[in-house]
PLY file of the C-alpha trace (Angstrom):
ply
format ascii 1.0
element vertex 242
property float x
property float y
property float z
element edge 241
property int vertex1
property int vertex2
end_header
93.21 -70.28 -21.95
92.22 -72.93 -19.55
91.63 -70.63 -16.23
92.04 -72.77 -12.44
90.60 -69.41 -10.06
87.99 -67.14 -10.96
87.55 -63.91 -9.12
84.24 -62.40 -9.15
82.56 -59.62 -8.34
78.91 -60.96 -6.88
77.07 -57.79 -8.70
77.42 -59.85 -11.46
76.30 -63.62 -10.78
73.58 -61.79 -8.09
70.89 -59.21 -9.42
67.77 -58.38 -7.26
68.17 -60.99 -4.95
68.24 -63.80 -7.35
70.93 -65.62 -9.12
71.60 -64.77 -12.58
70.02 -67.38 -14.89
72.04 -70.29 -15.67
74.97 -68.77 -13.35
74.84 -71.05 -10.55
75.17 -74.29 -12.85
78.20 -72.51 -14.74
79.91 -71.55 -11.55
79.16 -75.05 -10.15
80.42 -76.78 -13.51
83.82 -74.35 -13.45
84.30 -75.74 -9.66
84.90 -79.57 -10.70
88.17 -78.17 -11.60
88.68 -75.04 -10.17
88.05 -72.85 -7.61
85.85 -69.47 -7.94
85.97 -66.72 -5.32
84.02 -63.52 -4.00
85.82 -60.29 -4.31
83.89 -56.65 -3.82
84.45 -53.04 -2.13
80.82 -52.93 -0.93
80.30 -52.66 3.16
76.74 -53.32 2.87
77.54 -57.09 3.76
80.35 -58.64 5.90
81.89 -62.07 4.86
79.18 -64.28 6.22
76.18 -62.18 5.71
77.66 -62.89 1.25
77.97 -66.16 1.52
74.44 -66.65 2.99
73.17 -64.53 0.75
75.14 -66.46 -2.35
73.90 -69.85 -1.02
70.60 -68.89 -1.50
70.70 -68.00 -4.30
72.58 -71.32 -5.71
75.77 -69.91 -6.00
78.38 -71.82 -4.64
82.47 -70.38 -4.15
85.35 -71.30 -2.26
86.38 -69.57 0.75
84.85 -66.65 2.75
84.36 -63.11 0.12
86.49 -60.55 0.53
84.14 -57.51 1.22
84.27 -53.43 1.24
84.50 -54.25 5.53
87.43 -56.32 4.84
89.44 -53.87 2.68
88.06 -50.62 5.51
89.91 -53.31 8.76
92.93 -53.96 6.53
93.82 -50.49 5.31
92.52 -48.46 8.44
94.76 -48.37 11.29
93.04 -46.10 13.72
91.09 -46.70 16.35
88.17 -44.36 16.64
86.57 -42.63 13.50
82.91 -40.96 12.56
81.62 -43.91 10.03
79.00 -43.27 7.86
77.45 -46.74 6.72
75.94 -49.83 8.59
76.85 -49.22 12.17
77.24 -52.94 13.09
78.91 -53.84 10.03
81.08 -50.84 10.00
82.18 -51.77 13.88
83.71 -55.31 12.49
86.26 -52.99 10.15
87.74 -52.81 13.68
87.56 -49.35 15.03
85.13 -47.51 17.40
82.30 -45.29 15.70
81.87 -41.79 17.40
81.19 -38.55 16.74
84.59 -37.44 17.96
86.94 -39.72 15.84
90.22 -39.04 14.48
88.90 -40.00 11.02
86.35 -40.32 8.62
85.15 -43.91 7.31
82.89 -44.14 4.58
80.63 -47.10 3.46
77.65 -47.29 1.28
75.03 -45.14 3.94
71.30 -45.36 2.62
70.77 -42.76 5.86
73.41 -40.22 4.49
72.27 -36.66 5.67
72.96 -33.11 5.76
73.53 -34.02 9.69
76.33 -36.68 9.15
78.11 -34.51 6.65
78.52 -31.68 9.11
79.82 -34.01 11.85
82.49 -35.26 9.17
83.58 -31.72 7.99
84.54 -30.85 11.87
86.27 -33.84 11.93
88.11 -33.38 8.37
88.38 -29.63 8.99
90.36 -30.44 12.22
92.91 -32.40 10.14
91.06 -36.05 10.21
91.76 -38.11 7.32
89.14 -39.38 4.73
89.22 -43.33 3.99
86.46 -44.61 1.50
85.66 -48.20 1.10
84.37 -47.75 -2.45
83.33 -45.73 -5.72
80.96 -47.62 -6.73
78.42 -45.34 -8.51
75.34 -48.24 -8.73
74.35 -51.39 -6.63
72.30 -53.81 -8.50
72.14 -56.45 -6.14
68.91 -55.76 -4.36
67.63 -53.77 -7.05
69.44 -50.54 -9.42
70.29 -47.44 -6.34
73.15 -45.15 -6.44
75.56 -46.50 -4.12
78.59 -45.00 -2.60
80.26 -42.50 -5.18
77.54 -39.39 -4.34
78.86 -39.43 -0.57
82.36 -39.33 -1.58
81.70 -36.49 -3.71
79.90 -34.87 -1.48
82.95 -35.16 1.24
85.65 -34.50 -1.09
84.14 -30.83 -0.22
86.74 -30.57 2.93
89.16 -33.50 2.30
90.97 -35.62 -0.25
89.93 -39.31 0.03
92.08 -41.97 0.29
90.94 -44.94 -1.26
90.72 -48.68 0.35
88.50 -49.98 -2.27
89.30 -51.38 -5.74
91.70 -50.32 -7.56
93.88 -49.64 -4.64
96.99 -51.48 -2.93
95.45 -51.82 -0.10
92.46 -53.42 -2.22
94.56 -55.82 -4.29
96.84 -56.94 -1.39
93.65 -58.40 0.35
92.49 -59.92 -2.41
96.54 -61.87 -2.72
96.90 -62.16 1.19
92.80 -64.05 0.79
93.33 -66.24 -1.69
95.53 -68.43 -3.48
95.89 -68.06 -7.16
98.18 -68.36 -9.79
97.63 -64.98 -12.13
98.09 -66.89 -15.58
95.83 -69.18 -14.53
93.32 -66.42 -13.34
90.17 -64.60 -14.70
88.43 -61.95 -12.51
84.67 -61.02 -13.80
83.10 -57.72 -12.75
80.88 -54.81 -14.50
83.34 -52.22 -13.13
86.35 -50.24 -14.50
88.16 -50.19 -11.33
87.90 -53.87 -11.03
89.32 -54.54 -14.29
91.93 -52.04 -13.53
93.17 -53.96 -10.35
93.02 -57.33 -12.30
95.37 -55.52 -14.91
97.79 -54.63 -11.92
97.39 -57.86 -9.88
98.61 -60.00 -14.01
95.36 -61.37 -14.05
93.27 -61.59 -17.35
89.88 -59.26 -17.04
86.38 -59.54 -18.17
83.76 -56.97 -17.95
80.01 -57.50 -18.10
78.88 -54.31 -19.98
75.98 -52.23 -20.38
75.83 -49.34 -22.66
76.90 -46.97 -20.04
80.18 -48.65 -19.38
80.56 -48.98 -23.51
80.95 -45.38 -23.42
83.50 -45.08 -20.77
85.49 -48.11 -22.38
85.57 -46.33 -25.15
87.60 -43.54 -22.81
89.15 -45.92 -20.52
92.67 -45.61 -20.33
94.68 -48.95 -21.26
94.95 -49.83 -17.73
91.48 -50.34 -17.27
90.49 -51.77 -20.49
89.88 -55.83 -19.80
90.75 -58.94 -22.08
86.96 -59.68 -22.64
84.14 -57.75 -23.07
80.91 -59.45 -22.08
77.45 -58.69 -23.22
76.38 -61.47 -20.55
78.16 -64.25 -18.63
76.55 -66.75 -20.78
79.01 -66.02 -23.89
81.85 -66.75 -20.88
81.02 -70.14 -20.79
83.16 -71.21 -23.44
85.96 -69.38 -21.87
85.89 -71.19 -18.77
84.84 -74.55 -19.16
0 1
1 2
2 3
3 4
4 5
5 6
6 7
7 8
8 9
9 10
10 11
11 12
12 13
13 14
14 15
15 16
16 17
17 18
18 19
19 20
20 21
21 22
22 23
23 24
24 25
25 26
26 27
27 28
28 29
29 30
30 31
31 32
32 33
33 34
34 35
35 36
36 37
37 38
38 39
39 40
40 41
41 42
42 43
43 44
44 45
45 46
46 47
47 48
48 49
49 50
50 51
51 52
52 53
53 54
54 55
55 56
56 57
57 58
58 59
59 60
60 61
61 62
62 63
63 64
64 65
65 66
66 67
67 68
68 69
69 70
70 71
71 72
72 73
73 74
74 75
75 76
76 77
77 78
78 79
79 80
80 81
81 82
82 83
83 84
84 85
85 86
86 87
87 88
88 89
89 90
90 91
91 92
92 93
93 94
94 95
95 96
96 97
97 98
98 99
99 100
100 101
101 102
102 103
103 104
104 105
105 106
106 107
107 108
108 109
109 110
110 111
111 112
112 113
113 114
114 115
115 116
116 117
117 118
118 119
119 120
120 121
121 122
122 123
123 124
124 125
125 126
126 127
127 128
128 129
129 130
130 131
131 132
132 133
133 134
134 135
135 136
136 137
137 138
138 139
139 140
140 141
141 142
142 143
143 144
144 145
145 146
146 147
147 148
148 149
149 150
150 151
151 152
152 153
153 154
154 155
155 156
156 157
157 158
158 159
159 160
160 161
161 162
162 163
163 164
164 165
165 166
166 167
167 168
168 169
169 170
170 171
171 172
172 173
173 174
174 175
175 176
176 177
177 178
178 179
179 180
180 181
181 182
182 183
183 184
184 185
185 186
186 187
187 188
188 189
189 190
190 191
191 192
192 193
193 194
194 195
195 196
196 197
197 198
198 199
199 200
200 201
201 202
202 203
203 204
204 205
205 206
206 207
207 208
208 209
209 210
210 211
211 212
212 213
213 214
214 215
215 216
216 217
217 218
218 219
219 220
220 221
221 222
222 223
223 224
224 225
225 226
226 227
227 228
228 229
229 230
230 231
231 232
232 233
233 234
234 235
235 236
236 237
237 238
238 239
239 240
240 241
């Protein structure tokens, strides 16, 4: 399959801060004929804060990312809600923080505390909605950390979530209304199930980077989620793509 647009999820191509070996000169080599583009759920950067980040580490792509703060400004229409995540990245999804919102945004929050979640059950006791950017369970990106999932789980206590992030609607309208791509012509890389699911849904063809962890839950996976290729690393994609 000769692929034009690749979609991909910068956990992959980024680890610790650092490009992934030989990544930036595949990317760059895939880019003489096609066009490769930044797609995640995290809110721990907006669009510009990525692409810095990628061009330092020698990756180049096309177009601004799509981000987790993207997907929270596109799916929530409210004006004031309690956000738990980077303040001043959170206040570009478009809505006021405060402790007396409507709602309840979530983000990755490395200062989640016992605090915060009381100040969210008022709100989601008093009827507010929950909206989650993401269920991500792991960042690798500046090092292996639980990321999001735990917070969700932890507010799914007094409310049920609604979902921005991957695999939503919300999430794979974004991702179409972004960028320009032909799905036949299209391969999105990730190391997450609920990436591979929305390539599934959006007619794209899916590749997952896995570890043994996500083995097992392939293994389980529903067909939905299951993805064309199955990666041990993006080296053996190489062939694929160019």
């Amino acid at each position: 399959m000769e692929y034009r647009r690749l979609l991909v999820d910068p956990e992959v191509v980024v680890r610790d801060g650092e490009g992934v070996i030989g990544v930036p000169d595949l990317m760059q080599e895939f880019r003489e004929n096609g066009r490769v583009h930044i797609i995640t759920d995290d809110t721990r950067f907006a669009s510009d804060d990525l692409s810095k980040r990628l061009e330092s580490s020698g990756i180049a792509v096309d177009g601004e990312p799509l981000t987790g703060i993207d997907l929270l400004r596109s799916g929530y229409e409210g004006e004031e809600a309690y956000m738990f995540g980077k303040s001043a990245l959170l206040r570009r999804a478009g809505a006021r923080s405060s402790k007396n919102g409507d709602d309840v945004l979530v983000g990755y929050d490395p200062g989640f505390s016992y605090d915060k979640l009381q100040v969210a059950e008022e709100i989601l006791r008093s009827g507010g909605s929950l909206y989650v950017a993401s269920r991500r369970r792991f960042t690798r990106i500046t090092g292996r950390k639980p990321h999001q999932s735990p917070i969700n789980e932890a507010l799914s206590e007094f409310a049920d979530p609604e979902l921005l992030g991957f695999p939503s609607e919300n999430a794979m309208d974004a991702v179409r209304d972004r960028f320009s791509f032909v799905p036949e012509a299209t391969l999105l890389i990730s190391d997450r199930l609920d990436l591979a699911e929305a390539g599934n849904r959006m007619g794209v063809d899916t590749a997952i980077l896995a570890d043994e962890s996500i083995q097992e839950r392939l293994r389980m996976a529903e067909a939905i989620r299951r993805p064309d290729y199955v990666l041990s690393s993006l080296h053996s994609l190489g062939r694929k793509l160019l």
